[in-house]
C-alpha positions as protocol buffer text, in pm:
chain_id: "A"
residue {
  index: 1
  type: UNK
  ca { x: 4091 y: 1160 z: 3395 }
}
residue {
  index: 2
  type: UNK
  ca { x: 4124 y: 1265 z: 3012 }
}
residue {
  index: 3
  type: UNK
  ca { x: 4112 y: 911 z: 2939 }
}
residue {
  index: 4
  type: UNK
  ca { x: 3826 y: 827 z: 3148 }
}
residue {
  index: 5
  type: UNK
  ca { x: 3632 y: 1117 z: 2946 }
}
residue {
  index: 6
  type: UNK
  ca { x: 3781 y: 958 z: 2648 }
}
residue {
  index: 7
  type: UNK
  ca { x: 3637 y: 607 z: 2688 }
}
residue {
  index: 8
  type: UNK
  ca { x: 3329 y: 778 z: 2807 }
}
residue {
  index: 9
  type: UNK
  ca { x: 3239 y: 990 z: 2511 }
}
residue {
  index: 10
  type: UNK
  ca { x: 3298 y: 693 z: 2252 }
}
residue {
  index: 11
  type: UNK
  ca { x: 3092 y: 457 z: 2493 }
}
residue {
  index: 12
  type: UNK
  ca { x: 2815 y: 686 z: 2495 }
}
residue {
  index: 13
  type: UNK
  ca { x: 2829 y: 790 z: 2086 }
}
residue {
  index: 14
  type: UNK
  ca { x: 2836 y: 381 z: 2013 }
}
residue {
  index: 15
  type: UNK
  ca { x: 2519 y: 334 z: 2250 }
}
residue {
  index: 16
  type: UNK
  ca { x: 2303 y: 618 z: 2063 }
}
residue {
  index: 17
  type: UNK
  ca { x: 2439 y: 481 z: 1768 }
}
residue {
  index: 18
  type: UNK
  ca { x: 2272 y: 174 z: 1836 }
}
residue {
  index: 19
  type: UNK
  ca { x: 1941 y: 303 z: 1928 }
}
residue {
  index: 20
  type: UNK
  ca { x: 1951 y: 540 z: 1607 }
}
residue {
  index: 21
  type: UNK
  ca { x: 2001 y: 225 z: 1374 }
}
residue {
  index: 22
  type: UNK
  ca { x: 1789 y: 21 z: 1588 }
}
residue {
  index: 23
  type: UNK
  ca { x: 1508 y: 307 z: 1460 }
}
residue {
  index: 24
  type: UNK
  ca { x: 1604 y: 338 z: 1131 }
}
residue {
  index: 25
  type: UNK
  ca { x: 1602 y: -87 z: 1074 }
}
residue {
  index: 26
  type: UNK
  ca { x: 1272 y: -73 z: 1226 }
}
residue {
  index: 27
  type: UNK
  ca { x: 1141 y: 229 z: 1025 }
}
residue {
  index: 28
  type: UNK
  ca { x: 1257 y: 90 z: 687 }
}
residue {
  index: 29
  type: UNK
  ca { x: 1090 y: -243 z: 824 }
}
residue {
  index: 30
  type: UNK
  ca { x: 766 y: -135 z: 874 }
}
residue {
  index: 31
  type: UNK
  ca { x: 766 y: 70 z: 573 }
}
residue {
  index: 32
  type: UNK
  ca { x: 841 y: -216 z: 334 }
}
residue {
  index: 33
  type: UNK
  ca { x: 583 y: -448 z: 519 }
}
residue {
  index: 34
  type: UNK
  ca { x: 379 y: -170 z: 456 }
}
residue {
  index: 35
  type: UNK
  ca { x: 429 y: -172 z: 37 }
}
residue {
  index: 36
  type: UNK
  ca { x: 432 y: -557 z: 20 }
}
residue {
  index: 37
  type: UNK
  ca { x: 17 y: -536 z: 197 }
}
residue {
  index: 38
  type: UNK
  ca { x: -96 y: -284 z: -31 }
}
residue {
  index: 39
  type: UNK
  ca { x: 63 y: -449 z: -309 }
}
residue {
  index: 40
  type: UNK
  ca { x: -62 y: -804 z: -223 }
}
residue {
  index: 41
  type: UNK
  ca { x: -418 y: -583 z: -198 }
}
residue {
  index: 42
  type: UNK
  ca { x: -381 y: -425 z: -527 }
}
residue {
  index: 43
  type: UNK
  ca { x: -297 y: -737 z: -728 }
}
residue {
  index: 44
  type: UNK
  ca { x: -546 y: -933 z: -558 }
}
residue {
  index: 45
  type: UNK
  ca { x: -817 y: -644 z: -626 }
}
residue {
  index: 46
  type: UNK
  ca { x: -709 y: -653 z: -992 }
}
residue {
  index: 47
  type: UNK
  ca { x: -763 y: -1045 z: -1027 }
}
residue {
  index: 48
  type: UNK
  ca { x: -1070 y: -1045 z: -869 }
}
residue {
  index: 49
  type: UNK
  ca { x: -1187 y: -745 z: -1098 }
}
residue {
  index: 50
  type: UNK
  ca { x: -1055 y: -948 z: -1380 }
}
residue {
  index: 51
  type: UNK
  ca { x: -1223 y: -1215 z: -1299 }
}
residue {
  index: 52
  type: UNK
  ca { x: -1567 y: -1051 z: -1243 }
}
residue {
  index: 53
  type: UNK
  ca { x: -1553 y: -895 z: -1563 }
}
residue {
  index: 54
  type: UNK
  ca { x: -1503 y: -1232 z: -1736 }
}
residue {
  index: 55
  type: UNK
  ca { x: -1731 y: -1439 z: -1545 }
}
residue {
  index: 56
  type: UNK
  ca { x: -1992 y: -1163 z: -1453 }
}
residue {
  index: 57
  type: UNK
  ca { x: -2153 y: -1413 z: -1159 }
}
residue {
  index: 58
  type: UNK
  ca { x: -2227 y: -1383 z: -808 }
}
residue {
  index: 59
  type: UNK
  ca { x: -1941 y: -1540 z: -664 }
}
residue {
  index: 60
  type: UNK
  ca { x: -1673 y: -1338 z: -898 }
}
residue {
  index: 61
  type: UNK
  ca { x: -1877 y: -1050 z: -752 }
}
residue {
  index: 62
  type: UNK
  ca { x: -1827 y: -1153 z: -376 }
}
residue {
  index: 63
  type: UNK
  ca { x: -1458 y: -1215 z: -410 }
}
residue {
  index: 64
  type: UNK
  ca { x: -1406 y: -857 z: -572 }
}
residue {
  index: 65
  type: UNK
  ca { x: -1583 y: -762 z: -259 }
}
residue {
  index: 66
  type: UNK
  ca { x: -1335 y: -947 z: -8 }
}
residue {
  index: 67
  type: UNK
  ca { x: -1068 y: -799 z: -252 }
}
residue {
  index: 68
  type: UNK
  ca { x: -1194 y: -447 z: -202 }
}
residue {
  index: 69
  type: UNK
  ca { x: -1267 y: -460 z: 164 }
}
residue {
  index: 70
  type: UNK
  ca { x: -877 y: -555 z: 225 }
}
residue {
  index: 71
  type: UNK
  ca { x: -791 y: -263 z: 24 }
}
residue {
  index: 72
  type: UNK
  ca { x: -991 y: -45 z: 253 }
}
residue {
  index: 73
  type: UNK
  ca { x: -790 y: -209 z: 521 }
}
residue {
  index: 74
  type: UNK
  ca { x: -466 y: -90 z: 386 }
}
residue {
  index: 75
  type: UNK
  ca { x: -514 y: 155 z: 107 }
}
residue {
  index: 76
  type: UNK
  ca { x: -514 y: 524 z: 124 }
}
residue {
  index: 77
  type: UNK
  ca { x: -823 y: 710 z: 79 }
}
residue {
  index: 78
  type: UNK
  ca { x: -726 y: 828 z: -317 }
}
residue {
  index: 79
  type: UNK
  ca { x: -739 y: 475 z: -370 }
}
residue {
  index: 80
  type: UNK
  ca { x: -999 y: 422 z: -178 }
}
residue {
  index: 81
  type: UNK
  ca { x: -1202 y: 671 z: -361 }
}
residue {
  index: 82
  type: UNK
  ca { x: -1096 y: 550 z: -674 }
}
residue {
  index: 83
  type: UNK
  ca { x: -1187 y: 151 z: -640 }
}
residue {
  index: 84
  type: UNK
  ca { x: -1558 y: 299 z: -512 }
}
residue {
  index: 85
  type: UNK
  ca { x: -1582 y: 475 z: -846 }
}
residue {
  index: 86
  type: UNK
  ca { x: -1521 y: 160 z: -1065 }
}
residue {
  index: 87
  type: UNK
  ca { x: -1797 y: -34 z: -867 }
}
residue {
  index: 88
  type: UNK
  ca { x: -2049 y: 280 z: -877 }
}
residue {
  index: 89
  type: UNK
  ca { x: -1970 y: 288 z: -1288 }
}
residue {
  index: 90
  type: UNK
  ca { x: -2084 y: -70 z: -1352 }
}
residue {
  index: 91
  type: UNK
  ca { x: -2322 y: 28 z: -1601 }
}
residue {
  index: 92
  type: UNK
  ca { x: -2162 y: 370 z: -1768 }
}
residue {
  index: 93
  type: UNK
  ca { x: -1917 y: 280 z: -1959 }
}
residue {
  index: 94
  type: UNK
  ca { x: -1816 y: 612 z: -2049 }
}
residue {
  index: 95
  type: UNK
  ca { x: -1749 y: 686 z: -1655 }
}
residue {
  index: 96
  type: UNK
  ca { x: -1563 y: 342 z: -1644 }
}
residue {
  index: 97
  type: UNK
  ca { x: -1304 y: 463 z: -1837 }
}
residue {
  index: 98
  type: UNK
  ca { x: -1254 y: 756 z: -1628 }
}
residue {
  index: 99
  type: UNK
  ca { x: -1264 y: 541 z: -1321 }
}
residue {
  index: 100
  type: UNK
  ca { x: -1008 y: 290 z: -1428 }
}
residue {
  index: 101
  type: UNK
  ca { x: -754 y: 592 z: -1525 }
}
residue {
  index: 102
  type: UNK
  ca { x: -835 y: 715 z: -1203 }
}
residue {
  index: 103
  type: UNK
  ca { x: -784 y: 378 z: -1021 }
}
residue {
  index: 104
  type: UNK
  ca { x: -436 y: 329 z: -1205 }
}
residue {
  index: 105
  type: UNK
  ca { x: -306 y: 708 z: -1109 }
}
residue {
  index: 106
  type: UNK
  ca { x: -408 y: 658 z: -742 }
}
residue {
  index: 107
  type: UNK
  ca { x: -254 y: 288 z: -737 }
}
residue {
  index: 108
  type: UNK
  ca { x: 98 y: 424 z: -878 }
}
residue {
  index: 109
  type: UNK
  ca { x: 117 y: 692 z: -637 }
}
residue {
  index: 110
  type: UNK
  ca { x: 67 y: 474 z: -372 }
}
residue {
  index: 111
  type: UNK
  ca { x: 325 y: 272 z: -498 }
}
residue {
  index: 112
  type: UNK
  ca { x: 526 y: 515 z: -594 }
}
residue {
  index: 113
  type: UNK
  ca { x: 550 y: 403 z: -946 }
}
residue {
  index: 114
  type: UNK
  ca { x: 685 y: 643 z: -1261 }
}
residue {
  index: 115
  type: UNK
  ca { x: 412 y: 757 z: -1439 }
}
C-alpha cells in the first residue's frame, strides 16, 4: 500500500508539473508575440513618420496613418497619447519637440528599454 501511495504522489506531482509548464510556455509565448507586434508597430510608425517628414505629400501622410492606426491596435494608451501629440503639433515646432521626447519615453517603456 506504501508503494501504491508512492507511485501515486510522483504520478500526480509530474501531471501538475506538466500543466504548470504547459502555462508558463504559453505565458512567455504570448508575451513575446506580444513585444515582436508592438515593435513591428513602432518601427513601422517611425518609417512612415520619416518618410512624411521628407516627402511631406499625401500619400506619405496616409501611410503614417495606416502606421498609426496599427499602433492603436496594439499600443498602450501612453503611447497612444503620445503618437496623437506629434500629429496635433504639425505646425508648432516648439510642441514637436516636446512630443517627440514624449513619444520616445512612452515607446521605451513599452519596450522596456534602459533609459
Amino acid at each position: 500500500m506504501d508503494i501504491l501511495s508512492l507511485f501515486t504522489a510522483f504520478g500526480l506531482g509530474s501531471i501538475i508539473s506538466v500543466f504548470v509548464q504547459s502555462y508558463l510556455a504559453r505565458k512567455s509565448e504570448n508575451s513575446e508575440r506580444s513585444f515582436r507586434e508592438r515593435q513591428a508597430a513602432y518601427i513601422g510608425l517611425l518609417e512612415a513618420y520619416h518618410r512624411a517628414a521628407i516627402d511631406n505629400n499625401d500619400t506619405a501622410a496616409k501611410h503614417f496613418g495606416l502606421w498609426q492606426m496599427r499602433c492603436d491596435l496594439v499600443a498602450p494608451k501612453a503611447v497612444r497619447s503620445a503618437i496623437e501629440q506629434i500629429v496635433q503639433t504639425n505646425d508648432d515646432r516648439e510642441a514637436r519637440v516636446k512630443a517627440h521626447d514624449k513619444l520616445k519615453a512612452a515607446l521605451r517603456t513599452d519596450l522596456g528599454i534602459a533609459k
